[in-house]
C-alpha positions as CSV (number, residue, x, y, z in Angstrom):
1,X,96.6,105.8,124.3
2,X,99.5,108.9,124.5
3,X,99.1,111.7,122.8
4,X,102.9,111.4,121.6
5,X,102.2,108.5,119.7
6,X,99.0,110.5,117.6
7,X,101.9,113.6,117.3
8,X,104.0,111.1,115.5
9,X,101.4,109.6,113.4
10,X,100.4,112.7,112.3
11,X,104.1,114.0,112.5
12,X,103.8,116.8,113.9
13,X,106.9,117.5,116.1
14,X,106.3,121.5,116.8
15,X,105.2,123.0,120.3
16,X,102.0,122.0,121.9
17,X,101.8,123.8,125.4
18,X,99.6,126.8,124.7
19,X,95.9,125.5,124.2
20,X,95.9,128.8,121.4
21,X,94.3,128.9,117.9
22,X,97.9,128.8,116.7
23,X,98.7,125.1,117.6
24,X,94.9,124.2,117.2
25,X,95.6,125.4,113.6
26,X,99.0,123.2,113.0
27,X,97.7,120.1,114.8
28,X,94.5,120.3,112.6
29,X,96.6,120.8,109.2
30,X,99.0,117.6,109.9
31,X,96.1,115.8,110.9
32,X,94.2,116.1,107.4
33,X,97.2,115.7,105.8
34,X,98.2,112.7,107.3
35,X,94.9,111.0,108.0
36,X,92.8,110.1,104.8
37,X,89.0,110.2,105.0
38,X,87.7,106.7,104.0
39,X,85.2,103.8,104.1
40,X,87.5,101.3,103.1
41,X,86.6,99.1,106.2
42,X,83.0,98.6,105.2
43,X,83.6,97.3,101.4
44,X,86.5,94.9,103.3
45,X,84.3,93.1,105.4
46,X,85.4,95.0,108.5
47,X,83.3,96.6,111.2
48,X,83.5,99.8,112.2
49,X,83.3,99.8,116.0
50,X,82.4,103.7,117.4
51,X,84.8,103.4,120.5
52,X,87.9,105.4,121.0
53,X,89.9,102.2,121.7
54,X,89.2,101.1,118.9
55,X,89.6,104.6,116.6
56,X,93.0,104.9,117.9
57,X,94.1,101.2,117.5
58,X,92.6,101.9,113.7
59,X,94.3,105.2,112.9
60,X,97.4,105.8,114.6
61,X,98.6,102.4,115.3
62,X,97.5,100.5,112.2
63,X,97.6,104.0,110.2
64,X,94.2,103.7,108.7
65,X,91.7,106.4,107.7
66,X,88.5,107.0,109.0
67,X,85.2,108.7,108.6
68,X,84.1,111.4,110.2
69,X,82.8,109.8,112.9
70,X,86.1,108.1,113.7
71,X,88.4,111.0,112.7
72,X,86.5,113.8,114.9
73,X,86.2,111.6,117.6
74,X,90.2,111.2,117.6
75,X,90.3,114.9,117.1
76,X,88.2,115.6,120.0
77,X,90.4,113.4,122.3
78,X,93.6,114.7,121.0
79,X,92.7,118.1,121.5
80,X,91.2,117.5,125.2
81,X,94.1,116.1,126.3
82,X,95.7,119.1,125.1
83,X,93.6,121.3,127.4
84,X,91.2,122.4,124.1
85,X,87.9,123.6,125.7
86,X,86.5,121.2,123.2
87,X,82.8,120.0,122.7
88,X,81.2,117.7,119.8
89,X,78.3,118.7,117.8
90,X,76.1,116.8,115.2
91,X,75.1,117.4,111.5
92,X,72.6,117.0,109.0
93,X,74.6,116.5,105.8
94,X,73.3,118.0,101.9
95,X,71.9,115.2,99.5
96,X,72.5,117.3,96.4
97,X,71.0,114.7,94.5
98,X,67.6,115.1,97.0
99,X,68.1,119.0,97.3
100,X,68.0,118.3,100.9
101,X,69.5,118.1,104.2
102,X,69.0,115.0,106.2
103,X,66.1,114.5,108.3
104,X,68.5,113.1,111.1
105,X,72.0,113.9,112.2
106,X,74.9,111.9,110.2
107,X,77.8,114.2,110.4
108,X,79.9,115.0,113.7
109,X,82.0,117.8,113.6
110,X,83.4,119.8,117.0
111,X,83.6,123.4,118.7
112,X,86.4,125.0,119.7
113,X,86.5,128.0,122.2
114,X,89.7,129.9,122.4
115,X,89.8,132.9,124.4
116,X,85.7,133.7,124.3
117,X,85.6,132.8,120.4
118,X,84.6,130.2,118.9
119,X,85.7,127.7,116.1
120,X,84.1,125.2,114.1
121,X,87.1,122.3,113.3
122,X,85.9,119.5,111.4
123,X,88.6,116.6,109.8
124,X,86.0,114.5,108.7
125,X,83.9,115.2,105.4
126,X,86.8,115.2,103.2
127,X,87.3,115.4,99.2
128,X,86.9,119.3,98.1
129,X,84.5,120.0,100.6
130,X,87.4,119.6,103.8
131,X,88.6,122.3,105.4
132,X,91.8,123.4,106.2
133,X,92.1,125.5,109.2
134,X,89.6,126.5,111.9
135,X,86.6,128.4,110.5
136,X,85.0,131.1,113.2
137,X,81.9,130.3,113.9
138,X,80.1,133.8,112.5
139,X,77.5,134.1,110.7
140,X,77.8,135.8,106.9
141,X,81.3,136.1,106.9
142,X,83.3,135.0,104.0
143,X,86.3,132.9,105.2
144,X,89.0,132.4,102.1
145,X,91.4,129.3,102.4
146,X,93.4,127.7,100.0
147,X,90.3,125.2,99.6
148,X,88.2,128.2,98.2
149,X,85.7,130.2,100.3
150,X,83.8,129.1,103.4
151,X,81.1,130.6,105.4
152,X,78.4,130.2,108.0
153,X,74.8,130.9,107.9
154,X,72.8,131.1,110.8
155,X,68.9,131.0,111.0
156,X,66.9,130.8,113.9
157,X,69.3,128.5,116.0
158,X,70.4,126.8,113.1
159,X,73.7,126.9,111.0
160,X,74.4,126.2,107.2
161,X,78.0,125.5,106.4
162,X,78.3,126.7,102.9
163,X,81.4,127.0,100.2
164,X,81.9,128.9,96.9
165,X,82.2,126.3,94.4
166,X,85.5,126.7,91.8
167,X,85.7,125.7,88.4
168,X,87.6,122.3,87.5
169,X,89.8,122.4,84.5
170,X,90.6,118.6,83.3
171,X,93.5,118.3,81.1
172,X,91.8,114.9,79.9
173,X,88.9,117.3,78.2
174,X,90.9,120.5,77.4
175,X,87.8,122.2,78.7
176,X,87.1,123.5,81.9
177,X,83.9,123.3,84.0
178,X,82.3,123.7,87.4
179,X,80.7,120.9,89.6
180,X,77.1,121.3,88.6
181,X,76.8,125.0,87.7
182,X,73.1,124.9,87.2
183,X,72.7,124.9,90.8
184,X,74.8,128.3,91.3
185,X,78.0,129.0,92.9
186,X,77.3,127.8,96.5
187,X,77.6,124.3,97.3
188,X,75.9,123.7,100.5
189,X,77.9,121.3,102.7
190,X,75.9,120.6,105.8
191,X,73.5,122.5,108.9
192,X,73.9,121.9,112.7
193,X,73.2,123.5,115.9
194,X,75.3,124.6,119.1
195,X,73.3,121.8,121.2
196,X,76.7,119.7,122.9
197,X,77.1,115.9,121.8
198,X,78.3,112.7,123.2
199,X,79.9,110.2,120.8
200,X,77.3,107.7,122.1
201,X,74.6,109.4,120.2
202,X,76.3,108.4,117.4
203,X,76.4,104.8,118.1
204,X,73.3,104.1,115.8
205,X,74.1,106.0,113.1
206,X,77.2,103.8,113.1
207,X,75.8,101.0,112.9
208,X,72.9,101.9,110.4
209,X,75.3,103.3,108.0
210,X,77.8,100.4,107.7
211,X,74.3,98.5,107.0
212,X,71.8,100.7,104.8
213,X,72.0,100.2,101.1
214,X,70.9,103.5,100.1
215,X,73.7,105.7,101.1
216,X,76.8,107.1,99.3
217,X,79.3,105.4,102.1
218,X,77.7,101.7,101.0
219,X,77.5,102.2,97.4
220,X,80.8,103.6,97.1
221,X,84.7,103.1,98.7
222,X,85.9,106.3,99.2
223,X,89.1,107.1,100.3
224,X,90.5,111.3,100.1
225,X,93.4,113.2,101.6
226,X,94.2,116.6,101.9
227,X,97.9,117.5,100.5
228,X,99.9,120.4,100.6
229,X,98.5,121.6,97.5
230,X,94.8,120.4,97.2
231,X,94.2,117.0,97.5
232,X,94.2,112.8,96.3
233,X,90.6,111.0,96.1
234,X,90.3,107.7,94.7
235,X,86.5,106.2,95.2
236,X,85.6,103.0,93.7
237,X,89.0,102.6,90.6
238,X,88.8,106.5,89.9
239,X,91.9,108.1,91.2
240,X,91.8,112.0,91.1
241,X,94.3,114.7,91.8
242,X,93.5,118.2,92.6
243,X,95.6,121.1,92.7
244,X,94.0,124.0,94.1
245,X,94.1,127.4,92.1
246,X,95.7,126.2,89.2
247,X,94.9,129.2,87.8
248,X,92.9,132.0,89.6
249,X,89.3,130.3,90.6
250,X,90.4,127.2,88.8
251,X,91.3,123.6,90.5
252,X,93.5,121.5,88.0
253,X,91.7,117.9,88.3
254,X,93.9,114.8,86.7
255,X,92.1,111.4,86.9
256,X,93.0,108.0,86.2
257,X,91.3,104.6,86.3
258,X,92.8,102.1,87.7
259,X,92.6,98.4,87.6
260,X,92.2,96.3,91.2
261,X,96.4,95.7,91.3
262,X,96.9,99.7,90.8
263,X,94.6,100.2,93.5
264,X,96.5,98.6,96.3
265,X,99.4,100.8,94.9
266,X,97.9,104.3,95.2
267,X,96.2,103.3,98.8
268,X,99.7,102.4,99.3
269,X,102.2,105.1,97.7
270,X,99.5,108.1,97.9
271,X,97.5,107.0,101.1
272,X,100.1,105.7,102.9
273,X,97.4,103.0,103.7
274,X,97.9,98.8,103.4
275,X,94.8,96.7,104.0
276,X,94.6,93.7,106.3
277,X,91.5,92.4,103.9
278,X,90.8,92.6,100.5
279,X,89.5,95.9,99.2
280,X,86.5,95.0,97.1
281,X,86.3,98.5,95.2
């Protein structure tokens, strides 16, 4: 594995000696913009094996996606060869649908400590949710970035990662609207603590995701990417595109439905992905 060879697949060609927030803010932005977030592997009939080996023979030589648990963990290398003084941490995502957060971990996400503060930097829950620099990890303190607002909670040991939610105006129904507005303006995104991770914790998880019927990553494909101007999603044959602040606290959302030929194009022209096995959407 060389670290030149990630650079270029996230093609990023700028300096990279000072271990500053600077370059961990570049490095981070190429990296979601050049890495989608995806499942694909798991409605292909493809395992998901949780080494780094294997990540990086995925991602940067085969120029896959991944999910979180693949994309952090390449992130965390990257960034420790880098000098970083870089540490993983685990999640318990929000089931909207449930009202809930998870009883166990299923999200992996990293600390960053530059200089005696520390940064939360997470490439790897995607869609409208991703962010798209380092947040500081501080707790009440509105963070605006082109995404829309961010901010951490902390309780008792425990953190809630939290955005503002936008409204969504679709040209398709001339009307705009928010995602869910019942529930108020804050979509809650995950909670974690500070307690230090190895990516071997996450081997189960792995495992019991690619195999549970019950959640999202089974029941749907899902592949998103972060652009210079919001971002591309396709899941199942629904291709959306989001520009961010189409007009002030407005995301312009175009979709399309597409048939199983289109979708090898878009993973193609707008993912910059090609499949070794047939995508069963």
């Amino acid at each position: 594995m060389n670290i030149q060879e990630y650079f270029a697949r996230i093609s990023y060609n700028e300096s990279h000696k000072d271990a500053d927030l600077q370059n961990l803010t570049a490095i981070f932005q190429h990296h979601i913009q050049a890495i989608p977030f995806e499942n694909l592997s798991m409605h292909c009939g493809e395992t998901i094996e949780l080494d780094l080996q294997s990540t990086y023979n995925k991602i940067v030589r085969k120029k896959r996606g991944g999910w979180c648990l693949e994309s952090n963990h390449l992130l965390f290398w990257a960034l420790q060869e880098l000098g970083y003084d870089v540490c993983i941490l685990g999640g318990n995502s929000y089931n909207p649908a449930e009202n809930a957060y998870t009883e166990v971990i299923n999200h992996i996400l990293l600390k960053v400590v530059i200089k005696g503060n520390s940064y939360i930097v997470d490439a790897g829950f995607g869609g409208a949710y991703q962010m798209w620099q380092p947040l500081m990890l501080i707790s009440g303190k509105d963070q605006s970035q082109t995404p829309g607002i961010f901010r951490f909670m902390e309780d008792n040991g425990t953190w809630y990662f939290e955005k503002v939610k936008r409204k969504h105006y679709s040209s398709e129904q001339s009307v705009s609207f928010t995602d869910t507005p019942e529930l108020g303006n804050i979509r809650k995104i995950y909670t974690f603590t500070l307690e230090p991770r190895h990516i071997n914790d996450f081997q189960e998880l792995n495992a019991y995701l690619q195999v549970s019927p019950d959640n999202i990553l089974r029941k749907k494909s899902i592949c998103t990417l972060q652009t210079t101007e919001g971002l591309y999603a396709l899941v199942g044959w629904t291709f959306s595109d989001v520009k961010y602040n189409y007009t002030e606290d407005t995301d312009l959302v175009k979709t399309t439905t597409l048939t199983d030929e289109e979708v090898e194009q878009i993973l193609k022209d707008k993912f910059n992905i090609v499949l070794e096995n047939k995508l069963v959407p």
